[in-house]
Every structure is written in C-alpha cells, then in structure tokens.
LOVO-772761 format. One record per residue: residue number from 1; residue in three letters; x, y, z of N, C-alpha, C, CB in turn. Coordinates in steps of 0.2 Angstrom, whole numbers. Glycine has a CB too. Layout:
REC   num   residu    n.xx    n.yy    n.zz   ca.xx   ca.yy   ca.zz    c.xx    c.yy    c.zz   cb.xx   cb.yy   cb.zz
REC   NUM      ALA       X       Y       Z       X       Y       Z       X       Y       Z       X       Y       Z
...
This chain:
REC   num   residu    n.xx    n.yy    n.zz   ca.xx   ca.yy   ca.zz    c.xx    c.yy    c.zz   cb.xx   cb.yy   cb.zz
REC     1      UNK       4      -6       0       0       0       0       4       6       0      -5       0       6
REC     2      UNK       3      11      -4       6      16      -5       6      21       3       1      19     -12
REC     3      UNK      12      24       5      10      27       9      11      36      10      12      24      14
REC     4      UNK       6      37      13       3      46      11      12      48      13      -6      51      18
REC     5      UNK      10      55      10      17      58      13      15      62      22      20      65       5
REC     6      UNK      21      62      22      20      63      32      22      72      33      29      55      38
REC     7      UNK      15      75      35      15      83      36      20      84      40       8      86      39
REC     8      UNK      21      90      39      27      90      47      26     100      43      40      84      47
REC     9      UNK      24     101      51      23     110      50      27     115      54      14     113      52
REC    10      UNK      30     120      54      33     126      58      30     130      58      37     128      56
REC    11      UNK      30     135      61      25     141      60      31     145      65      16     141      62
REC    12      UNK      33     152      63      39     155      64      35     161      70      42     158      57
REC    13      UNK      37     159      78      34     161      81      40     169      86      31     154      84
REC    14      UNK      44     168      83      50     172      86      52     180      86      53     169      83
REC    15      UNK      47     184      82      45     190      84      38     193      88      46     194      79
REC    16      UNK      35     195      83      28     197      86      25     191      83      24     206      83
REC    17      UNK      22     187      86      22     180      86      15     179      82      21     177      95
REC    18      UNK      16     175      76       9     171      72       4     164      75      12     168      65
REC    19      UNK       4     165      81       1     158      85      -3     156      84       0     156      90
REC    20      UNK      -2     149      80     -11     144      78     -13     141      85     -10     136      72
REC    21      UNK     -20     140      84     -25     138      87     -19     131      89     -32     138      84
REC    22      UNK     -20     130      97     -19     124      99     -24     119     100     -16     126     104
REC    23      UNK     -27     116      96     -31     112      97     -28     104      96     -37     114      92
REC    24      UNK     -31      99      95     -29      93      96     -24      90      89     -36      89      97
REC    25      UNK     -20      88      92     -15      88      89     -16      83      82     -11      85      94
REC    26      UNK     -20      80      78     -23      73      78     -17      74      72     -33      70      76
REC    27      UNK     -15      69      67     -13      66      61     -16      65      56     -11      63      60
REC    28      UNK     -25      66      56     -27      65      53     -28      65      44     -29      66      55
REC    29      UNK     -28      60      39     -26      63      32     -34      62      28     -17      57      28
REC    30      UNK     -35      63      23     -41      64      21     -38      62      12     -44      72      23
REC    31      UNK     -41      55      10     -40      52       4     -32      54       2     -46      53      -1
REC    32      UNK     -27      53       6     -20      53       5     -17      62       5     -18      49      -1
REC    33      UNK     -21      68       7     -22      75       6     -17      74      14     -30      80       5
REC    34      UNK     -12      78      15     -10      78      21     -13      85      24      -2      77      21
REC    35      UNK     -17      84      31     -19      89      36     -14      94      41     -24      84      40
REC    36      UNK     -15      98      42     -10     104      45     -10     100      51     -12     113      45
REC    37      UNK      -4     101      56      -5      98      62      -4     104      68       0      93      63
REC    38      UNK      -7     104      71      -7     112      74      -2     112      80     -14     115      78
REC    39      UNK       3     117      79       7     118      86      10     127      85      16     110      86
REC    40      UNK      15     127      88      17     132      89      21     135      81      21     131      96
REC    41      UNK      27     132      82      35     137      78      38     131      74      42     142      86
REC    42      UNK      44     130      73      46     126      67      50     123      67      46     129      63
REC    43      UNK      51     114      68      56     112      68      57     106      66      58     113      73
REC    44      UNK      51     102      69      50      96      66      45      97      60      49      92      71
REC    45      UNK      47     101      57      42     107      55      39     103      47      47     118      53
REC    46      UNK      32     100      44      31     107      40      27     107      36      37     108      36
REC    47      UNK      21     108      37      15     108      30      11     115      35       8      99      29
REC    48      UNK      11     120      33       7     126      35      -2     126      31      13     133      33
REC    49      UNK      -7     123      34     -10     127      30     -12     135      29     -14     123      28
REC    50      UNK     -15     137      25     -11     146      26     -19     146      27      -6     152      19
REC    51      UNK     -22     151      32     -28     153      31     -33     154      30     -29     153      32
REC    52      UNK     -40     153      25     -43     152      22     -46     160      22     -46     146      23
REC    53      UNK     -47     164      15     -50     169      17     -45     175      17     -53     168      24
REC    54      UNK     -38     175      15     -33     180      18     -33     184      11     -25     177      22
REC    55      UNK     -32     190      11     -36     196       6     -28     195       3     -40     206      11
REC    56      UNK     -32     195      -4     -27     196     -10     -23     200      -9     -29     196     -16
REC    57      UNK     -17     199     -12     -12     205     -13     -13     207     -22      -3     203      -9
REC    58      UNK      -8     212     -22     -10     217     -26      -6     217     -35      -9     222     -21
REC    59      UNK      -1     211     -32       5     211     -39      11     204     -36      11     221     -39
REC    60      UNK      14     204     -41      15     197     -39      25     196     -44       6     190     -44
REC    61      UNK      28     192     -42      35     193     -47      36     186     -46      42     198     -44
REC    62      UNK      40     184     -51      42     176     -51      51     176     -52      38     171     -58
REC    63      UNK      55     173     -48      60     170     -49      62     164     -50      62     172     -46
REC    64      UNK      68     160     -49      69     155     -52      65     151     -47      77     153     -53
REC    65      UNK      66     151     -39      62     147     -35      60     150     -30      64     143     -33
REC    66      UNK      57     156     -31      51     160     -29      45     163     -32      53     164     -27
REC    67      UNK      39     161     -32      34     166     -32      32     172     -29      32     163     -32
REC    68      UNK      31     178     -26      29     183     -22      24     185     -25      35     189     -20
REC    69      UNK      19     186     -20      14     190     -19      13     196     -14      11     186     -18
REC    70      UNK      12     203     -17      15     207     -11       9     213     -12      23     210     -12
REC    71      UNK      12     218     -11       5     226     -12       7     227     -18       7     234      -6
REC    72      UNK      12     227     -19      17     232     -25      20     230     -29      22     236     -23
REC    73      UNK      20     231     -37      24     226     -40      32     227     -40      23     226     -47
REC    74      UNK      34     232     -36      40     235     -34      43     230     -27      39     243     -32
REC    75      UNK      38     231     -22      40     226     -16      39     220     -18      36     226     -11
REC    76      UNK      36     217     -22      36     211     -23      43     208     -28      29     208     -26
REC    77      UNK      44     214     -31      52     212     -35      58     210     -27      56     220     -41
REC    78      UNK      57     216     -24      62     217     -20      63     211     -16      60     223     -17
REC    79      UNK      56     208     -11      56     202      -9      61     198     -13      51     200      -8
REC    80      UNK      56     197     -20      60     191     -23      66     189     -25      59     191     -27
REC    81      UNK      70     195     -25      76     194     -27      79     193     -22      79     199     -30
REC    82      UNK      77     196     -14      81     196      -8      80     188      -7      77     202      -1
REC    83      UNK      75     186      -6      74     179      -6      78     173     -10      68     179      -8
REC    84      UNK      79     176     -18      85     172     -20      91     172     -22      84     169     -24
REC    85      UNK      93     180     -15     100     180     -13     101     176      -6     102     188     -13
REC    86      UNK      96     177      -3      97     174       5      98     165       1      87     176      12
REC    87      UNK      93     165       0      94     157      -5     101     156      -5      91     156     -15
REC    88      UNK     102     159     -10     111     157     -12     117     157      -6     114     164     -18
REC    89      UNK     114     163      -2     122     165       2     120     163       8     125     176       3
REC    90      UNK     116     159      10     112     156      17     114     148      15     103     158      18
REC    91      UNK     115     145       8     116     139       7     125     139       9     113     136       0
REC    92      UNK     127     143       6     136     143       5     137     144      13     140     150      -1
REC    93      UNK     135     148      16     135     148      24     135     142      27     130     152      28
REC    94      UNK     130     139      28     127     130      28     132     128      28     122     126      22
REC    95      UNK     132     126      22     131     120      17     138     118      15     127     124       9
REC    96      UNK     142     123      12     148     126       7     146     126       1     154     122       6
REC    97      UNK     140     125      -3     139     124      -8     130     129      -8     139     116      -9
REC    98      UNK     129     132     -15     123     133     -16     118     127     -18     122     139     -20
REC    99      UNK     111     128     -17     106     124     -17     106     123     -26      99     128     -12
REC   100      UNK     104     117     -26     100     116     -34      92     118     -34     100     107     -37
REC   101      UNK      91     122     -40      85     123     -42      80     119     -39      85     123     -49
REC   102      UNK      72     121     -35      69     116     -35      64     116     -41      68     116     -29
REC   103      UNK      60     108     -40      58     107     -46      50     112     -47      57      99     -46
REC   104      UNK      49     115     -42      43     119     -41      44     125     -36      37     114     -38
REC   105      UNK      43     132     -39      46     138     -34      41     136     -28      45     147     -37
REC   106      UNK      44     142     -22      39     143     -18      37     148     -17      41     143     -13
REC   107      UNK      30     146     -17      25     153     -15      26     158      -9      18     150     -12
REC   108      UNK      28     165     -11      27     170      -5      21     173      -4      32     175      -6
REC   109      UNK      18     174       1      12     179       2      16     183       6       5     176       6
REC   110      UNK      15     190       4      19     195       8      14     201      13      25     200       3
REC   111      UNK      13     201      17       9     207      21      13     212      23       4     206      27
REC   112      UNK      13     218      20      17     223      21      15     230      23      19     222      16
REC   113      UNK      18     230      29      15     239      32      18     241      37       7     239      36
REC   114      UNK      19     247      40      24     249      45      22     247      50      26     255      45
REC   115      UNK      13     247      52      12     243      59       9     237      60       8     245      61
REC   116      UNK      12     232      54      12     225      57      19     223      61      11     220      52
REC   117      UNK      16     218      65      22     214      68      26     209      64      19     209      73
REC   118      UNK      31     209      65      37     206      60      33     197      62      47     209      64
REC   119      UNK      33     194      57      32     187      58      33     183      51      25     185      62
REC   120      UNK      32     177      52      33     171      47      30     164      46      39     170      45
REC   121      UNK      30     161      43      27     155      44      30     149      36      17     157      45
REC   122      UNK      34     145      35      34     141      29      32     135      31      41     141      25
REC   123      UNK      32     131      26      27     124      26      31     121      19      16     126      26
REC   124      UNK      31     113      21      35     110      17      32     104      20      42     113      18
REC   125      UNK      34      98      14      31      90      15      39      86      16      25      87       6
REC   126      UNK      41      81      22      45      76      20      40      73      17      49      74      24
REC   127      UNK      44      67      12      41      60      11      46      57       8      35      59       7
REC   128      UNK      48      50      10      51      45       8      60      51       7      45      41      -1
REC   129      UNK      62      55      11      70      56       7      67      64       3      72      48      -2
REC   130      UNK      63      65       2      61      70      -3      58      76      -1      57      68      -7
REC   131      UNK      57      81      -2      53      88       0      51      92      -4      55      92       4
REC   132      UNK      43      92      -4      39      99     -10      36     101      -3      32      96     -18
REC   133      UNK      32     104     -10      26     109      -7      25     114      -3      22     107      -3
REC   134      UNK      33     118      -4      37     123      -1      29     128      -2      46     126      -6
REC   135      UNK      29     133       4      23     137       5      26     142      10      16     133       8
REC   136      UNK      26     150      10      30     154      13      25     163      15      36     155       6
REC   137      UNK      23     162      20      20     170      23      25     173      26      13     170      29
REC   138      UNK      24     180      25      27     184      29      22     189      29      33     187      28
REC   139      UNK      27     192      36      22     199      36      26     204      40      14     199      40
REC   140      UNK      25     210      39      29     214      43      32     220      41      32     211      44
REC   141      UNK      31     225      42      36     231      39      43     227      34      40     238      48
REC   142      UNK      44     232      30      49     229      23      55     229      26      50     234      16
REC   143      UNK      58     233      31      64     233      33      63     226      39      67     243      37
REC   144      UNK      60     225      41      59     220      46      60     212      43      51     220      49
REC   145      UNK      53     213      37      58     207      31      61     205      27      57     203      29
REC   146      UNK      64     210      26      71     210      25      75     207      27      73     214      26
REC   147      UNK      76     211      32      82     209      36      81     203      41      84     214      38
REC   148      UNK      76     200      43      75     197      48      70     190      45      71     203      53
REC   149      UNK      63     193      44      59     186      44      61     182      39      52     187      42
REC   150      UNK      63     186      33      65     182      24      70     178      26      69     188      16
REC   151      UNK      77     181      29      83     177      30      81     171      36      88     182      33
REC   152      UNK      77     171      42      76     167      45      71     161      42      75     170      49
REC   153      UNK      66     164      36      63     158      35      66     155      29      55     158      35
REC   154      UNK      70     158      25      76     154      20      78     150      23      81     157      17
REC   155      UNK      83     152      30      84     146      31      82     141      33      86     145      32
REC   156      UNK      74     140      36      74     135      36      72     130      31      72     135      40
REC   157      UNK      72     132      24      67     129      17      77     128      14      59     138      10
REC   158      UNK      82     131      19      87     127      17      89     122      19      91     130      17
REC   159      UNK      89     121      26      88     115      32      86     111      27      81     117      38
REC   160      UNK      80     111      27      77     106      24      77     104      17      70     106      26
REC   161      UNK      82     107      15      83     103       7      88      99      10      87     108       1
REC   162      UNK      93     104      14      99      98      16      97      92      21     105     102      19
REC   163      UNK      92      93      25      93      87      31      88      80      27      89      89      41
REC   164      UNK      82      83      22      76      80      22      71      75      27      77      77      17
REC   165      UNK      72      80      33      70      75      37      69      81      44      75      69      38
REC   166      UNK      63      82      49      63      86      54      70      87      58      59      82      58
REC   167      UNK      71      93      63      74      94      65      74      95      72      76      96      63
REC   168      UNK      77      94      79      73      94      83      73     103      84      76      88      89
REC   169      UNK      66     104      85      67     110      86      70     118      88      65     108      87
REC   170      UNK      73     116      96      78     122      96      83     122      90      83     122     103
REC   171      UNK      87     116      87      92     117      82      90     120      78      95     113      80
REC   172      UNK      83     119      76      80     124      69      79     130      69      73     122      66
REC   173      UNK      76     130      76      74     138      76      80     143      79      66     139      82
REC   174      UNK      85     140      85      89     144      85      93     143      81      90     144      90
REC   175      UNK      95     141      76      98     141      68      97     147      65      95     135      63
REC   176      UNK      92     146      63      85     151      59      87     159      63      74     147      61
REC   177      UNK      87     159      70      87     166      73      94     168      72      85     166      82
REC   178      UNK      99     164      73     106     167      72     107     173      65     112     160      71
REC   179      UNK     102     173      61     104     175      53      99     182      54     100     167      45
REC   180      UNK      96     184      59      92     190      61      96     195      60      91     190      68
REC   181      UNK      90     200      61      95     208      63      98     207      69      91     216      64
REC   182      UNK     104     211      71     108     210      79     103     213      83     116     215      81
REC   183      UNK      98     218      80      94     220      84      89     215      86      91     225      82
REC   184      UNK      86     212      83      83     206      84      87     200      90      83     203      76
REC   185      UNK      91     200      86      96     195      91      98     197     100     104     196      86
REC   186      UNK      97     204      99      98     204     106      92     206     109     104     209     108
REC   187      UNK      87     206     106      79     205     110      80     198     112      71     206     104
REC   188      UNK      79     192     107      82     186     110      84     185     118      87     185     107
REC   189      UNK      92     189     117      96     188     121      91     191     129     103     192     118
REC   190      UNK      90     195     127      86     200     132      80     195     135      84     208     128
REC   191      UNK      76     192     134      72     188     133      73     183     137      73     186     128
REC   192      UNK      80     179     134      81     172     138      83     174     146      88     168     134
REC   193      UNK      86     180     146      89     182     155      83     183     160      94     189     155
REC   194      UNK      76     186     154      70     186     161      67     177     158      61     195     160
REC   195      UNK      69     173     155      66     166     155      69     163     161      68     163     149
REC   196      UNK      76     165     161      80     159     166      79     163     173      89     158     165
REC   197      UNK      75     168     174      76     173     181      69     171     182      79     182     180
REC   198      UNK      67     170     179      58     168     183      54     162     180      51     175     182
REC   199      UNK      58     156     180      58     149     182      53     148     175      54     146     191
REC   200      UNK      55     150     168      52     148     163      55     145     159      49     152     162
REC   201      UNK      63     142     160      70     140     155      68     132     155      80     142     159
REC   202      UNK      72     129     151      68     121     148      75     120     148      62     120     140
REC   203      UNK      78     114     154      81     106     155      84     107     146      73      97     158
REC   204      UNK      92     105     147      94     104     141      90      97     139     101     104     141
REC   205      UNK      92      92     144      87      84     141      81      83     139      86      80     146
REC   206      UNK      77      86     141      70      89     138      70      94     131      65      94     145
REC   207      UNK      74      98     131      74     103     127      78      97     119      79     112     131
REC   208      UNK      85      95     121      85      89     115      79      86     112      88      83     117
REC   209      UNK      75      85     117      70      79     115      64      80     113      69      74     121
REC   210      UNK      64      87     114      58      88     110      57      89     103      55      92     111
REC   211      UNK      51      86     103      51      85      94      41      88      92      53      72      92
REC   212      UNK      39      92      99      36      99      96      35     102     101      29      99      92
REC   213      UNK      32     108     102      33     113     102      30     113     108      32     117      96
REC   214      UNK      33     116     113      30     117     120      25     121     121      36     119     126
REC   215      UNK      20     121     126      15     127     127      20     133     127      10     127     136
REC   216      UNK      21     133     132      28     140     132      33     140     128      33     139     138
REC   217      UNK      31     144     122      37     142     117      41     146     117      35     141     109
REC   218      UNK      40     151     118      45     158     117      51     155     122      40     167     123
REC   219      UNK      53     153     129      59     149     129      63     145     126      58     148     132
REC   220      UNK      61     143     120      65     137     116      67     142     111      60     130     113
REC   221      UNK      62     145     109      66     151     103      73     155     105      60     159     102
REC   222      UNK      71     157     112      78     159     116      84     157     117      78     159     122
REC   223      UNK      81     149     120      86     146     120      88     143     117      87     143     123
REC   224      UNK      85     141     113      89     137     105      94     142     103      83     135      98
REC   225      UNK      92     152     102      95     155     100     103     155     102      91     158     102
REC   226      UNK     102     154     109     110     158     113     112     150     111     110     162     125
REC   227      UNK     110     144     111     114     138     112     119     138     106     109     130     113
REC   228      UNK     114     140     101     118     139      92     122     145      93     112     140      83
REC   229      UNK     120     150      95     126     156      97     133     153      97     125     160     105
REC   230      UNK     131     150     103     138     146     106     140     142     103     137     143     113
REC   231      UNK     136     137      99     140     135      96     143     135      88     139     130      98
REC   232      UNK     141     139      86     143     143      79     150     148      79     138     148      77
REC   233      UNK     149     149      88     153     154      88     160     150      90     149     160      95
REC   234      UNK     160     143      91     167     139      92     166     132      87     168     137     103
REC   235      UNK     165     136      80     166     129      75     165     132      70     161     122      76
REC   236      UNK     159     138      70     155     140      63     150     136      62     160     140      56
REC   237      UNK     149     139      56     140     137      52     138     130      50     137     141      45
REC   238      UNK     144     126      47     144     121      44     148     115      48     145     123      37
REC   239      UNK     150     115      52     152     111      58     147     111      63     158     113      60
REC   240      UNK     140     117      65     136     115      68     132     110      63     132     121      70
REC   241      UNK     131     113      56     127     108      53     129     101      53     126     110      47
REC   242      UNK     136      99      51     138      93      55     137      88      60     140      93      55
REC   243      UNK     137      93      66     136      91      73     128      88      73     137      98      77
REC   244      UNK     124      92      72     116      90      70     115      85      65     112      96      67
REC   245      UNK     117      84      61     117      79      57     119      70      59     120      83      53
REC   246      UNK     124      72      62     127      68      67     120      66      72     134      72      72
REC   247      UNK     118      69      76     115      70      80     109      67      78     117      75      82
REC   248      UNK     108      70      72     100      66      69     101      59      68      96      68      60
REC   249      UNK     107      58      65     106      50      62     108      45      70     114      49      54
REC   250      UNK     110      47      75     112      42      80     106      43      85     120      43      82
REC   251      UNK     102      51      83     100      50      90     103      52      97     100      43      89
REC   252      UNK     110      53      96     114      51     102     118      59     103     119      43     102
REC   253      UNK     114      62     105     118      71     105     122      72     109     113      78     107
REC   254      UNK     124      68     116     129      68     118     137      65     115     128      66     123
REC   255      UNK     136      59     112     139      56     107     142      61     102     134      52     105
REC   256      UNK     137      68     101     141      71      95     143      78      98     135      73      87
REC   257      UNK     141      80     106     144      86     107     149      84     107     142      89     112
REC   258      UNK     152      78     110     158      74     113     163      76     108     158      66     113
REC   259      UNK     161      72     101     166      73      95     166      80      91     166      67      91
REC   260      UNK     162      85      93     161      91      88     162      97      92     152      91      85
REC   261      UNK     160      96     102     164     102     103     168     101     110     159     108     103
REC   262      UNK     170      95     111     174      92     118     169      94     123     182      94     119
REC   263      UNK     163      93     123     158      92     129     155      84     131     151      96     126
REC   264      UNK     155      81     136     155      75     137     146      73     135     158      73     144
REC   265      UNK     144      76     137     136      76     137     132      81     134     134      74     143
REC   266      UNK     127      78     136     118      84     135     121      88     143     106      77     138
REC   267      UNK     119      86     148     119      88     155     124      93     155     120      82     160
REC   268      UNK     131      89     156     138      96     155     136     103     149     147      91     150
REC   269      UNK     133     101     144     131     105     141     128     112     145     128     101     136
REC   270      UNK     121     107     146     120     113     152     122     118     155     119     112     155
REC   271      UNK     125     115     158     130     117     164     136     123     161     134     110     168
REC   272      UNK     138     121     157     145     126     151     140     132     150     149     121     141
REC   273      UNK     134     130     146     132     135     142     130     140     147     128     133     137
REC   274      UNK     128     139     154     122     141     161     129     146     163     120     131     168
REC   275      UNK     135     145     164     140     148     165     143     154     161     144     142     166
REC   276      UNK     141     153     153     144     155     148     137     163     148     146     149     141
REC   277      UNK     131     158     151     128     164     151     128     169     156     123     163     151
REC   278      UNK     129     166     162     131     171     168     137     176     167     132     167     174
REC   279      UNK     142     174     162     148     179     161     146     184     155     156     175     160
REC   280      UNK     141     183     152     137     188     150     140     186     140     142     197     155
REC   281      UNK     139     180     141     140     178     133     146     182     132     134     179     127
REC   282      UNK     151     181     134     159     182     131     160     181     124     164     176     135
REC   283      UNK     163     182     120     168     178     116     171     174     116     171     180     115
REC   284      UNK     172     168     112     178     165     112     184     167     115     178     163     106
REC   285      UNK     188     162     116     197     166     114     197     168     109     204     162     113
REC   286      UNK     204     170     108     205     175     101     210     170      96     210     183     101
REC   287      UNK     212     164      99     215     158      97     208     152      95     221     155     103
REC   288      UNK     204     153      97     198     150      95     194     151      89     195     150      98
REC   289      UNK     194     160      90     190     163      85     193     165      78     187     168      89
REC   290      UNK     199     164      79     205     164      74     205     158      70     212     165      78
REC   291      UNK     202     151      73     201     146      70     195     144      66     201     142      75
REC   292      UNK     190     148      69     183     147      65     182     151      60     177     147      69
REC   293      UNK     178     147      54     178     152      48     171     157      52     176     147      40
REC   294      UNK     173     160      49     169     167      50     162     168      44     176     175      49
REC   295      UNK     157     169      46     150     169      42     150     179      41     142     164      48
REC   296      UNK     148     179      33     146     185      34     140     187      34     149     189      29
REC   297      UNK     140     195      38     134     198      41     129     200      35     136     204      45
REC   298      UNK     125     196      33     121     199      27     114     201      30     120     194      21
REC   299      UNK     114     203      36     108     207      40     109     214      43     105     203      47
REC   300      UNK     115     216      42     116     223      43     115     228      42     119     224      42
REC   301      UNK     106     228      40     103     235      38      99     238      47      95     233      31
REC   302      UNK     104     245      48     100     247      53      92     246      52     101     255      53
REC   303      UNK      90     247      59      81     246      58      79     248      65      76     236      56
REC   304      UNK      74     249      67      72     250      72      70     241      78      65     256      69
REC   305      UNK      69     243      84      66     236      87      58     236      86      69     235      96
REC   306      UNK      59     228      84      52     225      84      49     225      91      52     217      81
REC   307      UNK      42     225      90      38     225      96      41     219     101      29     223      95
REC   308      UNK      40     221     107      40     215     112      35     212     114      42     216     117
REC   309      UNK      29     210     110      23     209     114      22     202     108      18     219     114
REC   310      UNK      19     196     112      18     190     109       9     193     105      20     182     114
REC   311      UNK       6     190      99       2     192      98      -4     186     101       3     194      92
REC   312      UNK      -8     189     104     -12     186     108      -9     187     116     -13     179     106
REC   313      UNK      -7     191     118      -4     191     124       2     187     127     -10     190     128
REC   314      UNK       2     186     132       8     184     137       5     176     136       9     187     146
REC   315      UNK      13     172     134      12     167     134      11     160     140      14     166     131
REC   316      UNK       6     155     141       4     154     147      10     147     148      -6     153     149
REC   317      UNK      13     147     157      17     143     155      14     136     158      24     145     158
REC   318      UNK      19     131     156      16     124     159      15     123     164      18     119     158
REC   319      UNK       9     121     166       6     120     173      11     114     178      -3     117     173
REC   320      UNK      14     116     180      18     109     185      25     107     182      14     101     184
REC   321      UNK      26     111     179      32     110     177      38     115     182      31     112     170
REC   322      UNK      43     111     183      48     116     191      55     115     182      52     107     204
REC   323      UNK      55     122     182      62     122     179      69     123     183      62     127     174
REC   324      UNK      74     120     178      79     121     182      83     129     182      83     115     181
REC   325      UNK      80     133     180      83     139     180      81     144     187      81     143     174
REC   326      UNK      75     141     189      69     142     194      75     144     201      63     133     195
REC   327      UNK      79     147     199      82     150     207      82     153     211      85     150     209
REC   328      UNK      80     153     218      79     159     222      83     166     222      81     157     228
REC   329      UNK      79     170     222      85     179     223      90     174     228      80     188     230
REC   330      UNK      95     179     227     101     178     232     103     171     233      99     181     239
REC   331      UNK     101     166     230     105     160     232     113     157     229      99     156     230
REC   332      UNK     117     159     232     123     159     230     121     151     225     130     159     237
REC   333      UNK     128     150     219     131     145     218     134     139     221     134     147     216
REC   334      UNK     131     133     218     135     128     224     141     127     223     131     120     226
REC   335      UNK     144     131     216     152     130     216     154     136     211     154     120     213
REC   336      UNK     158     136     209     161     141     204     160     140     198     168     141     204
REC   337      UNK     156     144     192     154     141     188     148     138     186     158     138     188
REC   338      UNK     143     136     191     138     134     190     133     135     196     139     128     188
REC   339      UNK     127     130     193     119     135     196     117     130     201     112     136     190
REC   340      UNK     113     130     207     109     127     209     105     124     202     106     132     214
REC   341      UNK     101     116     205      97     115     200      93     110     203     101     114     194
REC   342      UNK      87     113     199      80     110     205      77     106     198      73     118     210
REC   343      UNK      75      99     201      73      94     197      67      91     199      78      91     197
C-alpha cells in the first residue's frame, strides 16, 4: 500500500508571534491529502496550511524558486530577489555549496505595512527522502523582512533541502534566529535572561528531546537561540550543521557534542552554556575565534526594534512544570561556575 506523505509544519513564532490555534493535535489525512498539524513554531516542521479567506495582494513577481505575492509590483520584486539572494548566500554559509534549483518555486504571500508585527510562517512536505510543497507567509514592515523574517525563514526551506527530514526543534529555530538583525538578536538575548530569572528555561534533556513545540514556546526560541550562538561561535555554520546531522542520524547528542565540541554530554552541556551565560556571553578566545571560519553579516541594515509583545498576549506557562533555572533571589552558587538546580 502506497504510503501518504507525512505533514510536518513550523510556523515562525519568534518576533511578534503568528500563533495557531492549539487544538488537538490529531494526524489525521483525508484520501491521502495531508492535514496541517497544529502547534506552535518550526522544527520538526512542515506543512502550514495558510488561512482560508486571507485578502489578496495586489502584484506578484516570479523568480527561479520564488513566487511573491505582495502590495506592490516593486515590493514584490524586491522580496523576490532578496529571497534568491538569501537562497544562495544562506546555502554557501550552511552548506559550502549553493542549493540546486527546486523542481517547483515557492509561494510567497507577503503582508506589508509599517504597523504590522514582524512574523513568518513556511510549510513544506517530507516524504520517503524528498521535499515539496514549499509554502511561505510573511508579514511585517519591509525593513523587518528584509532583514529578519526572509533570512530566517530561508533558512529554514534550506535546512530542509539539506537534512530532508525534521529537526529537533531548538536546532531549527535557534539556527534560523542566528541569521536575524543584531537588533533582533539581542531582543532574544534580552528575553532568555527574564526566562531563566523567573523559572520559565527548559532542562537541556527535555529541550533535545523535543520533537514539538512546548505550550511555552517563546523559551526554546531563546534558548535554542543563545545555544547555536555558542556553538557557531566555536566551530562556525557548517560544523554546527555537521554536529546535528550527526546527531539526527544516531539519535545520540551527547555522542556528537563529545566529538564536535569536547563536551562529554547533554547535561555538562547545560552546565558550560548556564556559566557562559552568567559571564554575560563572552567571546571565544582569540585563538579560537582565529580558528573558525567566520560567516558574513548579510543582515546589517539598521532598523528600528520590533515589538516586544507576543500576539495574543503573554504566553501561558506549563502548569507543573519546576524548571531548572527556577532559582531563588540571592541564592549563591553551589560551586564556581555553575547553578543550583531543581529537578
């Protein structure tokens, strides 16, 4: 018996936040049509379906593997092209190599205005080794996606050319956030330090192992963020992609921090990175950083900061869940280097 192809959705929850209805998760498929699975943001990511009803836009451009749909036949060039520059210079970052033509572009729908919230969403089918059905929203003031949403959701429609297969989510999304504006990037940053300061940070062992998207998602966007920080920042882009790749095929992420960044485990992981945050994300040495290829900055258009505000309000966290960032004012360190940790 022939088997359907297997949906797998993302929805790009990392500025002013596009959040689908959380309803029941089911897999349901309908005479082999694959059905959208509702969750948060994007990793094990990918069939979006886009909302029924959403008001046409106004002009439209085609490139080699983009379609855009936008207000303007001027903005929609402008997307398009930025899109199959980010294509090109987001695979060679990756990759070492640019992407081959796909066999069907991807659809953009662009919503463009100075008072929307910056957001995104792409959708994409694995099956059997393979991936179509590439599907691409944004929205957001033009300087926002620009520089921000386009590059973040390119990469992940590069991801997934190269892995053909889900990724566990912080690696996708904090992948995808490293390629932001720095202003973007240090909202993140800004972010993660009231996550871990009021008991809303997520267990490296849990955070590995998830494979969707937590009630509380805004912490994994964070942390996924600062974790790829760290380690891009002592190997580069395509030795993280290695490392994950490693790491998909065995399963075994301590196994590959071991041989990719002399960390013995998941757990030590924790603990290095928990340390690296408290000194206020440092730099590498300069004998380290002298070693790693260096990724160029192709987000470097001044812009103003995006809202801080998730849409639909503050997001609610899991009921019963004790994180282990969860620690008292004033409670010293039980050693040098590392955190009380409540389990």
């Amino acid at each position: 018996m022939t088997r359907a192809p297997e949906p797998r959705t993302r929805r790009d929850t990392g500025r002013s936040r596009v959040v689908p209805s959380r309803g029941t998760a089911s897999r349901a498929r309908c005479a082999g049509v694959p059905t959208a699975i509702p969750r948060l943001a994007g990793l094990t990511a990918l069939v979006l379906l886009v909302a029924a009803g959403t008001t046409a836009t106004a002009a439209g451009y085609r490139t080699a593997n983009f379609i855009v749909d936008a207000p303007t036949d001027s903005l929609a060039r402008r997307i398009g092209d930025a899109a199959e520059q980010y294509r090109h210079t987001l695979a060679i970052e990756w990759l070492g190599s640019p992407l081959p033509r796909w066999s069907r572009p991807c659809p953009i729908t662009a919503q463009v205005a100075p008072h929307l919230g910056a957001g995104g969403a792409t959708s994409f089918v694995f099956d059997r080794g393979e991936v179509f059905n590439w599907t691409m929203t944004i929205q957001g003031s033009e300087e926002r996606i620009l520089d921000s949403v386009l590059p973040h959701e390119v990469t992940h429609t590069v991801f997934a050319s190269h892995f053909r297969r889900p990724l566990p989510r912080w690696a996708d999304e904090g992948a995808c956030t490293t390629v932001e504006h720095p202003v973007e990037r240090a909202r993140q940053h800004r972010l993660l330090i009231e996550f871990l300061t009021t008991g809303r940070g997520i267990a490296f062992p849990e955070m590995f192992a998830m494979r969707e998207y937590p009630a509380d998602v805004l912490p994994l966007y964070s942390q996924g963020y600062s974790l790829a920080r760290y380690l891009i920042d002592r190997g580069g882009r395509r030795k993280y992609v290695t490392f994950v790749a490693e790491g998909l095929a065995g399963d075994n992420w301590s196994a590959a921090l071991r041989r990719h960044y002399g960390v013995p485990d998941v757990a030590q992981m924790q603990t290095v990175w928990l340390d690296w945050v408290k000194q206020g994300c440092p730099a590498p040495p300069a004998t380290l950083a002298a070693a790693t290829p260096q990724a160029a900055d192709w987000t470097g258009r001044a812009r103003g900061q995006s809202p801080d505000v998730a849409v639909g309000g503050e997001t609610p966290v899991t009921a019963g869940r004790r994180s282990i960032y969860a620690v008292q004012a004033g409670r010293a360190a039980s050693a040098p280097g590392t955190v009380p940790i409540r389990r």
